[in-house]
Structures are given as C-alpha cells and as structure tokens.
C-alpha positions in Angstrom: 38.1 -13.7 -9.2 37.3 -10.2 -11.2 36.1 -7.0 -9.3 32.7 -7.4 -10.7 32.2 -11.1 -9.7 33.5 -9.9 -5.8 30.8 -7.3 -6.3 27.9 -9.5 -7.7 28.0 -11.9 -4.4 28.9 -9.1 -2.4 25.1 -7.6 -3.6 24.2 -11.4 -3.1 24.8 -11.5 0.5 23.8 -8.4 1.4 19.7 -9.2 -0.2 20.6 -12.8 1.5 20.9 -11.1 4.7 17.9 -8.5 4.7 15.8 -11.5 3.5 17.2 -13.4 6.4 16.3 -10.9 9.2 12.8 -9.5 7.4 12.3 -13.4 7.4 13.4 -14.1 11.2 11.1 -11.0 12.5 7.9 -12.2 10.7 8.1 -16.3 10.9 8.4 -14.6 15.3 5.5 -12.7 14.9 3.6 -15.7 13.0 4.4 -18.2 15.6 3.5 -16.0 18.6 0.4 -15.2 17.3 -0.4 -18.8 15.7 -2.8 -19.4 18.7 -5.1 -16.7 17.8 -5.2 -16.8 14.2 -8.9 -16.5 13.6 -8.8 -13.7 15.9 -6.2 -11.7 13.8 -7.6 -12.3 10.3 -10.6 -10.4 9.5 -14.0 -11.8 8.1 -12.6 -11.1 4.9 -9.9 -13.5 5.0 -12.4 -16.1 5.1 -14.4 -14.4 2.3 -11.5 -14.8 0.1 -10.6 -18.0 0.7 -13.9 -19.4 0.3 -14.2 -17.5 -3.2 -11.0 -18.7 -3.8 -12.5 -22.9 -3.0 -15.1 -21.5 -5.5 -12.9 -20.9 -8.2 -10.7 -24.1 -7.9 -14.1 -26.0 -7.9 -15.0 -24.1 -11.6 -17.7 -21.9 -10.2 -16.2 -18.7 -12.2 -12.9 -16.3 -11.7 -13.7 -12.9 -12.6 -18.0 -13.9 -13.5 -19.2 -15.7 -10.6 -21.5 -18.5 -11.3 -24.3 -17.2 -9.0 -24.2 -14.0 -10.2 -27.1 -11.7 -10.0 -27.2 -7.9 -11.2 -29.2 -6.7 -8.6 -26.6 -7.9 -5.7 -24.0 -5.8 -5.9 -22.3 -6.2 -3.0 -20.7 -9.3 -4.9 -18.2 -6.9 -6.2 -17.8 -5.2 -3.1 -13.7 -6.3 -3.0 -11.7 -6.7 -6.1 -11.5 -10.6 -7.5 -7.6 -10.6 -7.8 -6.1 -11.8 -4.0 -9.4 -14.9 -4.3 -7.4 -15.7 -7.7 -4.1 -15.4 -6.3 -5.4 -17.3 -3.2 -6.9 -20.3 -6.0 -3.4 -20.5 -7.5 -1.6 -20.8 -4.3 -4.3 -23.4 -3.1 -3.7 -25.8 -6.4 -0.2 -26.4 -5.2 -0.6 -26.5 -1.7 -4.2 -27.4 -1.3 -6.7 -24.9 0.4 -5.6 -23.7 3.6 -5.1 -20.0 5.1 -2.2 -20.9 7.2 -0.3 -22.1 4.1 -1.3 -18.6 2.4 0.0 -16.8 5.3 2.9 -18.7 5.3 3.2 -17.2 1.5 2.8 -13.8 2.6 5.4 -13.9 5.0 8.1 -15.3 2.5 7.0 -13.2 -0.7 7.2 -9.9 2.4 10.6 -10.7 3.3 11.9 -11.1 -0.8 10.2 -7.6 -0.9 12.6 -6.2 2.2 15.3 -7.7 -0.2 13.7 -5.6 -2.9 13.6 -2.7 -0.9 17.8 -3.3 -0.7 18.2 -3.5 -3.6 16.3 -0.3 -4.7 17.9 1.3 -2.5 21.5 0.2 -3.8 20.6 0.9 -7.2 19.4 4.7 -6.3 21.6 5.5 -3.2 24.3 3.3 -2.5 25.5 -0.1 -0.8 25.0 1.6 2.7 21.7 2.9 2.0 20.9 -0.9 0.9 21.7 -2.4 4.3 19.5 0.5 6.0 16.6 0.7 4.1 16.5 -3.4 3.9 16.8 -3.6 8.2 14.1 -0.6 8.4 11.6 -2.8 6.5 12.5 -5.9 7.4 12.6 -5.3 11.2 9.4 -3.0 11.0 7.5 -4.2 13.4 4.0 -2.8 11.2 5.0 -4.2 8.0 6.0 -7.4 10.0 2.3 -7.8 11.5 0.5 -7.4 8.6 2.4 -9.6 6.7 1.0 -12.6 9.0 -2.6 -11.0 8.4 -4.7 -12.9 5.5 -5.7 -9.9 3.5 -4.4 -8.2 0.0 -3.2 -5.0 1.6 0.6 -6.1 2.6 0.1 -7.9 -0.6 -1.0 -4.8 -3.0 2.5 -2.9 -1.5 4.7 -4.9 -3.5 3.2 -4.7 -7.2 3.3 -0.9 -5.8 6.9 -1.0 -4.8 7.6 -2.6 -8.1 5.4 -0.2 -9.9 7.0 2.7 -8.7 10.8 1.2 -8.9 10.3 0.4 -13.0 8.5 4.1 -13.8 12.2 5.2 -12.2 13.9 3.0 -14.4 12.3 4.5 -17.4 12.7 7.7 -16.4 16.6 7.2 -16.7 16.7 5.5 -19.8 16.8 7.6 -23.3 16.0 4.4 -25.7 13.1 3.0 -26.5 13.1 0.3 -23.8 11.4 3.0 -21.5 8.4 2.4 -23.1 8.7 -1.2 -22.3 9.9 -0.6 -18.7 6.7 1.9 -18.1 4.3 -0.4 -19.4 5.8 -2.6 -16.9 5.3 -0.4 -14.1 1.5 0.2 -15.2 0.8 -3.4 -15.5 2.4 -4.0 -12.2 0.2 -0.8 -10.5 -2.7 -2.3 -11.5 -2.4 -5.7 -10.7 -2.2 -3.8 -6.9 -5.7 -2.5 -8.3 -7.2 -6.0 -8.5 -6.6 -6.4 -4.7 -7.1 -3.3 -3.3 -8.2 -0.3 -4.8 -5.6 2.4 -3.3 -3.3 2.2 -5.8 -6.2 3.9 -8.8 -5.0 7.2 -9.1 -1.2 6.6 -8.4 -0.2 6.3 -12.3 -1.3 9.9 -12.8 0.1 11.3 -9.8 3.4 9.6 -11.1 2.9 10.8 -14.2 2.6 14.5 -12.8 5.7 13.6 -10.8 7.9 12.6 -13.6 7.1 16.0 -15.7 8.2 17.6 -13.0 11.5 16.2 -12.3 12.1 16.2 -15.5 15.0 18.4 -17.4 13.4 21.1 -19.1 14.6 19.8 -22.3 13.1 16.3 -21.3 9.4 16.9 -20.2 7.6 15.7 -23.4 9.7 12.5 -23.2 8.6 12.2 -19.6 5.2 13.3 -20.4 5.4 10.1 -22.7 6.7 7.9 -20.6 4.1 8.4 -18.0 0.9 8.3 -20.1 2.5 4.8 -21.0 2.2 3.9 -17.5 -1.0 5.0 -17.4 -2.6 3.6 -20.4 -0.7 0.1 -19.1 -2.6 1.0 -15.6 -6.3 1.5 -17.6 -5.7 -1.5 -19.6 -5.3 -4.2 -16.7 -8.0 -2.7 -15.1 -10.1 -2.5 -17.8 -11.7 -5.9 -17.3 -13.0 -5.2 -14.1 -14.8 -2.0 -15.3 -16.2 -3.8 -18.1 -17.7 -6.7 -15.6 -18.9 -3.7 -13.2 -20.8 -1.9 -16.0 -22.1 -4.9 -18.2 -23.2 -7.1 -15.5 -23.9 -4.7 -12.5 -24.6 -2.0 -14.8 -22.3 0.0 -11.7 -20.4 2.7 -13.4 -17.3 2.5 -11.1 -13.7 1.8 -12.3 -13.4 -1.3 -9.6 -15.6 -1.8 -7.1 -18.4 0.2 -5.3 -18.3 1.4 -1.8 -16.8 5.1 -2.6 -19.9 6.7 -0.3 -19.5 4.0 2.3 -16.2 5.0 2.9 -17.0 8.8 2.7 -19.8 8.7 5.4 -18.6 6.5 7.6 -14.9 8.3 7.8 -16.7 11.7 8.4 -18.8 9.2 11.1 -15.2 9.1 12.9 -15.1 12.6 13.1 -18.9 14.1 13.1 -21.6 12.7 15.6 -24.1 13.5 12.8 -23.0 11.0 10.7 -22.9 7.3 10.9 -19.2 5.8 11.7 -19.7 1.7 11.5 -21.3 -0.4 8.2 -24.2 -1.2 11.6 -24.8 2.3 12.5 -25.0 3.5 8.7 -27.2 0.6 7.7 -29.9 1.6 11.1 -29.4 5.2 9.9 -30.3 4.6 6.3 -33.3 2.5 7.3 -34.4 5.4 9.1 -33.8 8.6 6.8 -35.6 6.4 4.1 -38.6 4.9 6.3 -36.9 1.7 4.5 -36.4 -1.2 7.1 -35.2 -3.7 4.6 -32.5 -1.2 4.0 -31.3 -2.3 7.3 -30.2 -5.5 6.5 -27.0 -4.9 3.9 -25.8 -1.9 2.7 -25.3 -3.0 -1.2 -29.1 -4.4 -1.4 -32.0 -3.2 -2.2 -31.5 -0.7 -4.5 -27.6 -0.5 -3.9 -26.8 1.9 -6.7 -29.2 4.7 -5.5 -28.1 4.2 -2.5 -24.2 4.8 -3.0 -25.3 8.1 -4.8 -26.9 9.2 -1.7 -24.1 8.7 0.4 -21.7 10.2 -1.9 -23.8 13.3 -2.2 -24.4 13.6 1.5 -20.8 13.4 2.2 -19.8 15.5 -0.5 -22.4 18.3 0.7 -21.1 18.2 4.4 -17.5 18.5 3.0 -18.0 21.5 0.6 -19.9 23.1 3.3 -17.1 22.9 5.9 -13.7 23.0 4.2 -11.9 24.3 6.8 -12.7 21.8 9.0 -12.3 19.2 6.5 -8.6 20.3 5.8 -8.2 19.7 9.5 -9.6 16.0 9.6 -7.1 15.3 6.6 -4.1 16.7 8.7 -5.2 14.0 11.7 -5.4 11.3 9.1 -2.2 11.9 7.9 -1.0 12.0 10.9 -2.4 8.3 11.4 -0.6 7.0 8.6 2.9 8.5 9.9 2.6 6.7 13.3 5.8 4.6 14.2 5.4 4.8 18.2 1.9 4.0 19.2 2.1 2.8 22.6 -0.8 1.3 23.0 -4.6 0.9 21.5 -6.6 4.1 21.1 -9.9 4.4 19.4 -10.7 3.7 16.1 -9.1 4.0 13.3 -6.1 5.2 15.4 -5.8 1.5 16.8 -5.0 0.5 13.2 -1.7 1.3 13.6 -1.0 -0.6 17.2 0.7 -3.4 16.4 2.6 -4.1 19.6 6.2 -5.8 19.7 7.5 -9.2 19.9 8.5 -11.0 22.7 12.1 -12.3 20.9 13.9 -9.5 23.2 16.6 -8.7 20.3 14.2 -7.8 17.9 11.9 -6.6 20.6 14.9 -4.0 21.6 16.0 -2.8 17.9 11.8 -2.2 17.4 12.0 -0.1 20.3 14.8 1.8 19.9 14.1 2.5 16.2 10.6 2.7 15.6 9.0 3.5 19.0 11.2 6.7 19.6 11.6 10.0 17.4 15.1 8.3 15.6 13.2 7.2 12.6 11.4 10.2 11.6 14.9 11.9 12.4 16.5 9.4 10.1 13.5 10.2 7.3 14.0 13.8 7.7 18.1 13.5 7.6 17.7 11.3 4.5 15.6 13.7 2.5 17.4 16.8 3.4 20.8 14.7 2.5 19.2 14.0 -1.2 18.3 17.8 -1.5 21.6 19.0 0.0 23.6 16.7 -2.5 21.7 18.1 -5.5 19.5 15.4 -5.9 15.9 16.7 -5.0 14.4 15.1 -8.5 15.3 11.7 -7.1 14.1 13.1 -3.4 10.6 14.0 -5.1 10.4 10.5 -7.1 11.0 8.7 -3.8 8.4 10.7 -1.8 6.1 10.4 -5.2 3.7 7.2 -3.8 4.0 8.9 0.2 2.7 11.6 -0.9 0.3 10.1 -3.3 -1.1 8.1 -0.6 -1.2 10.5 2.0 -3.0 12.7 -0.1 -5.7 10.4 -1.3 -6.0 8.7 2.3 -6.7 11.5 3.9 -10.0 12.3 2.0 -11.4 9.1 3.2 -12.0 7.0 5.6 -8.2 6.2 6.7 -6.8 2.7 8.2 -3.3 1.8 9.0 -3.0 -0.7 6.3 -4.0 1.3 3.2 -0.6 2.8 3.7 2.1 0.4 3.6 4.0 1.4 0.6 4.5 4.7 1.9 6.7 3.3 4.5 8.6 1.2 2.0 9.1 4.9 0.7 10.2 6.5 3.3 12.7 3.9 4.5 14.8 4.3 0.9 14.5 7.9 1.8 15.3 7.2 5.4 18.5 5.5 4.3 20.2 8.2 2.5 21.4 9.4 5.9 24.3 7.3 5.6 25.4 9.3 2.4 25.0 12.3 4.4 27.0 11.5 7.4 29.9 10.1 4.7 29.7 13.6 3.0 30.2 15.1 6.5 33.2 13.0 7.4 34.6 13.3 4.4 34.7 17.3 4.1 36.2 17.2 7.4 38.9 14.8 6.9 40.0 16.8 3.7 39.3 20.3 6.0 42.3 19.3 8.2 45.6 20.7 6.8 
C-alpha cells in the first residue's frame, strides 16, 4: 500500500469520526427533545413547511399563486429553505420531523467539513480539534434539531468562505471558477436567511488586504468575481421584490422592523416585540388597522418610517449606540450561559444533554473560559508563526458578522458561522504547543 493511499483513508477516518461524534451529539439532542417538538420549532417552521405543501401542490416557487402587490408581508422570509423543504418532501413525503432529521445529518457532514478545512489550512491535528469543537457544540447541536434556515444558511457560508480561500491560493485561471463558486454558494445562504448580504464585499476587502503587495489587483479580481456571482443568484429575488411588490429591497423587507425593535431591547422609548411596535404604530398614526400586521396597510411607508426613526435615534446618540453594539457582540460570543436571561440574551441558552459523556466534555469545554483560551491561543499561534494573512481570512466571516449583527437587532442564531470560524482558529493551538515542544527538545544540548 503507497504513502498516499495510507494517507487518503487516514483523512477518511478521521472525517468518518467527526461525522460520527457531531452525529451521536445531535441524533441525543433530537431524541431528548422529540417530546416537545412543536414547542422548539418556531411558527416559522410551520410557515415553511406549509409553503413548501404549496409548492409541491403547483401553487408557484418563487411567484406565489395568491400573490397580491399590496401584501407584502408575503416576502417577509426569503423563498429558498420552502424550496429546499419541497424537494426534501418529494422523496420523503411532507413531514417536519423527516426535515429535521435532514438537518441533523447534512450538520454533522458540515462538522466533517469543518475537519477537513481545517486539515487543508492547518494541519491533521487542527482537523481532529476543530471537527470535536463543532461537532460536540452543544449550540450548533441544538439548532441543528430546530426547523428553521439559520443552522442551514451556515453551511453554503462555511463553503462560501472555504472556496474564496481556495482562489486566493491559486495563480491560474481556475480562481475565477473557484470564486464564482464561493459567490454562488454565499448567496444561496441569501435565499434563506438574509445575514450573509454584505459578506462578499467584506471578503472582498479582506482578500486585498492579505494580499502580497504585488498581488492585490489579482485579489481585487478575484473578489469582485465573488461578488458579481453573489448579485447574480440574488438577483431573482430583487427582480420579484421590485416588479411585483414594487419593494426596492435586495431580499426581503423588515430592515426598520429589526432596527426599532433591537433599539426596543435597549430603549424604553421604543417598541421591543412585532405586538408592542404594531400597538405603538397604531397609535403615533391615529391608524387602528395599523394594529393588526406590521406589513399591511401601506407596508412600504411604513418601513421608511421605521427606518428613519431608528436611524434618527442612532445618529443622535452614537456613543451610546457604540455601546449597545459591544453588548451585542458580546451576545454572539457566549459559550457559558448558565441559564435563561432576558431576551435576546436567552438566545443563546441552549442547556446540555443528559448523555453524561457528552454532557461532561460540553461542560468542560464550552461552559468554562478553556475555549475562548483555546480561540485566543490559536490566533496568536497563526500570528506568532508568520501566518497572520491566513489568521485574518479565518476571522474574515467573525468579524463580518459581528460587525453587521451588532447594528441590529441580534439573536443567537444569526451567528453560527462565526463559531465554525472560530473553532478552525481555535484549533491551531495544537500547532502552537508542537512549535513549543519542539524548540525545547532541540534547546537541550
């Protein structure tokens, strides 16, 4: 047997293995919390899936058949996890359980993808880490069993990001190819959830940056590929919003909902729940009807209104602004909550299993200050070793997200490919404790 045949299933077993464990830690959480199923999926689960019956019955995919321009709250989620919910449903028939049956499989292949990025940019010891961080994370595990596109719209994200790195590194013309890849893949995340809008150019900025100084147009090229590939797969959905809704919004309205209501969580004065904001608007506007939905009547003026009120309580307290975007990030770094707080904080309680292995490693990892010490060893590892372009391409969707979150209204689950992130970076450790050992065996005389 040849060296690179040992080393092929060698790779083989180790992504056999993370999928294994990320598999073992999610089908627990599924079957623990299988009694309260409707409890754990949100109204939007069921939203989807009856969207999704829709479509399978031929009553329109990205067009619904009882459209009507003045309802705009039709678009109020993207289309894409109804249609990938329809194509699940013709093989399996439609059922929710089945679908989160899905999720959990496609999550754990995407701790075996997290390996493998990991081996391909680190090494084989970063593999095994970075696969166990994700695959035994007790958040990522949970929302995995939850019926909605946001564990769903991390891995296009993960994939996104991991092919823009690929053309980065190559010098032929099969970068172009691998970055329209990446784009296509970002905004297929942007027909489930709409987090993922922006990233492209933040990538994009990234790339120039890391690049050599002699290679910034190239990378400059590579990324507006990415881009463009980004803006043409969402391009349909655009077209819909405008021609049908005649809503002028890249993918679907709700920007000033969002605004408001996240202020809501900070400022008395504003409204913090779609209930209070719809009794408030009815209110301001002497409009009772407005109290009944927050898309209809006159749903267009009324997003304007809330984006300008937000945007005029913001501009005239930036300092205090900056300061509610430092909490929020600090929401989306939680690994140790113990227990439910108020909302949005609770977001990110998940609580532990009751398998006591797994139960133990979650607690010793993630619910004590060793993984943020393992993120923080990692990325000064990367830096120390010379490698702070592929520290800065690694923290590129983090710090996208953080940023971008933290001007809204934040929830646990918009940020789970941040921690996919941070784990690859979280797993470099290993190099650095090698490096360590290694000066000091060749130190002794």
């Amino acid at each position: 047997m040849s060296d690179d045949w040992k080393r092929r299933c060698a790779i083989a077993l180790l992504l056999a293995a993370v999928f294994t464990v990320a598999l073992v830690v999610r089908m627990t959480y599924r079957s623990e919390r299988a009694a309260a199923f409707e409890q754990i999926n949100p109204y939007q689960s069921f939203i989807a899936h009856r969207r999704a019956v829709r479509m399978l019955e031929g009553r329109g995919v990205l067009l619904w058949d009882d459209t009507d321009p003045r309802l705009i709250k039709q678009i109020r989620r993207p289309p894409g996890y109804s249609i990938l919910l329809a194509a699940l449903y013709t093989v399996t028939g439609p059922d929710l359980r089945t679908a989160q049956l899905a999720q959990v499989l496609v999550d754990a292949l995407a701790a075996a993808g997290v390996a493998a990025i990991a081996l391909w940019l680190v090494s084989w010891r970063a593999a095994i880490v970075a696969g166990l961080l994700y695959g035994l994370s007790p958040h990522l595990a949970v929302y995995a069993t939850i019926v909605t596109p946001d564990a769903v719209a991390s891995w296009p994200v993960l994939a996104g990001g991991a092919l823009f790195i690929a053309a980065l590194r190559r010098r032929d013309w099969w970068r172009f190819a691998l970055a329209a890849a990446g784009g296509l893949a970002i905004g297929a995340s942007c027909w489930l959830t709409a987090q993922g809008m922006t990233l492209p150019f933040a990538l994009l900025a990234v790339g120039v940056v890391v690049a050599a100084p002699g290679e910034r147009r190239r990378a400059a090229a590579t990324g507006a590929v990415l881009a463009l590939a980004a803006i043409a797969s969402i391009l349909p959905l655009t077209v819909r919003n405008i021609a049908v809704y005649g809503v002028s919004v890249p993918i679907r309205p709700g920007l000033g909902v969002t605004l408001v209501e996240g202020l809501g969580v900070y400022d008395p004065a504003f409204p913090a729940t779609d209930g209070a904001l719809l009794a408030d608007e009815a209110v301001r506007f002497g409009r009772p009807d407005y109290e009944d939905a927050l898309y209809q009547p006159d749903g267009v003026e009324r997003e304007r209104d809330r984006v300008r009120r937000a945007t005029d309580a913001i501009t005239a307290r930036p300092i205090w602004f900056a300061g509610v975007m430092l909490d929020r990030m600090r929401l989306m770094l939680i690994y140790d909550a113990d227990g439910p707080a108020g909302w949005p904080d609770d977001t990110a309680y998940v609580g532990t299993t009751e398998q006591s292995v797994v139960r133990l490693v979650q607690r010793t990892v993630f619910h004590t200050w060793f993984i943020w010490l393992l993120i923080l060893a990692g990325a000064a590892c990367l830096v120390l070793r010379g490698e702070w372009r592929m520290a800065l391409l690694l923290s590129a969707i983090p710090l996208h997200h953080l940023l971008l979150q933290s001007l809204l209204l934040t929830e646990y689950k918009y940020t789970l490919p941040v921690h996919a992130w941070l784990f690859v970076i979280a797993a470099a450790t290993v190099e650095l404790t090698r490096d360590l050992r290694c000066k000091s065996t060749n130190s002794v005389p």
